[in-house]
C-alpha positions, 0 to 999 in steps of 0.5 A: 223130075225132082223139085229141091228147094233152094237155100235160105228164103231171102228178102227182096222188099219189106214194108211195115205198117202200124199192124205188121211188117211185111216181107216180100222174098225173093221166091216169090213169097210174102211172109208177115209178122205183127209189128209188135214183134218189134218193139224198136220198129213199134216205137219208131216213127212211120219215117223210121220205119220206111228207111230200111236196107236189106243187107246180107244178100237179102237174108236181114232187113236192117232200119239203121235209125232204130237199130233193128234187124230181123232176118226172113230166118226169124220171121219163118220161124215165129220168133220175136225180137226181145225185149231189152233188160232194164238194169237198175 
């Protein structure tokens, strides 16, 4: 008997706190990151932070109040959301 892993990990739910934003998926999994990887989420008031929407068959976690999106792609591979330039 062979195991193969299937596909992209996909969200089921995320909750994010004043520390980090966690994802639980869909296999069963729980991935988090520290919520400073977020600078939007950061900023964003705790009733911001709790209207999420999971979109794209699960792989992105969007909070339409911030626009902000972070995928489970993103968050497996450690990578942060970037800061916006200041153009003067």
């Amino acid at each position: 008997m062979s195991t193969v892993a299937t596909g992209e990990a996909r969200i089921r739910e995320v909750r994010v706190t004043d520390a980090e934003i966690t994802a639980q998926l869909v296999d069963g999994r729980t991935i988090s990151v520290p919520l400073a990887w977020s600078w939007r989420l950061s900023e964003a008031t705790p009733e911001q932070r709790a209207n999420v929407q999971i979109i794209g068959n699960g792989d992105v976690a969007h909070w339409p109040d911030v626009d902000e999106d972070i995928s489970a792609r993103g968050m497996l591979a450690g990578t942060p959301a970037p800061r916006q330039k200041q153009f003067a």
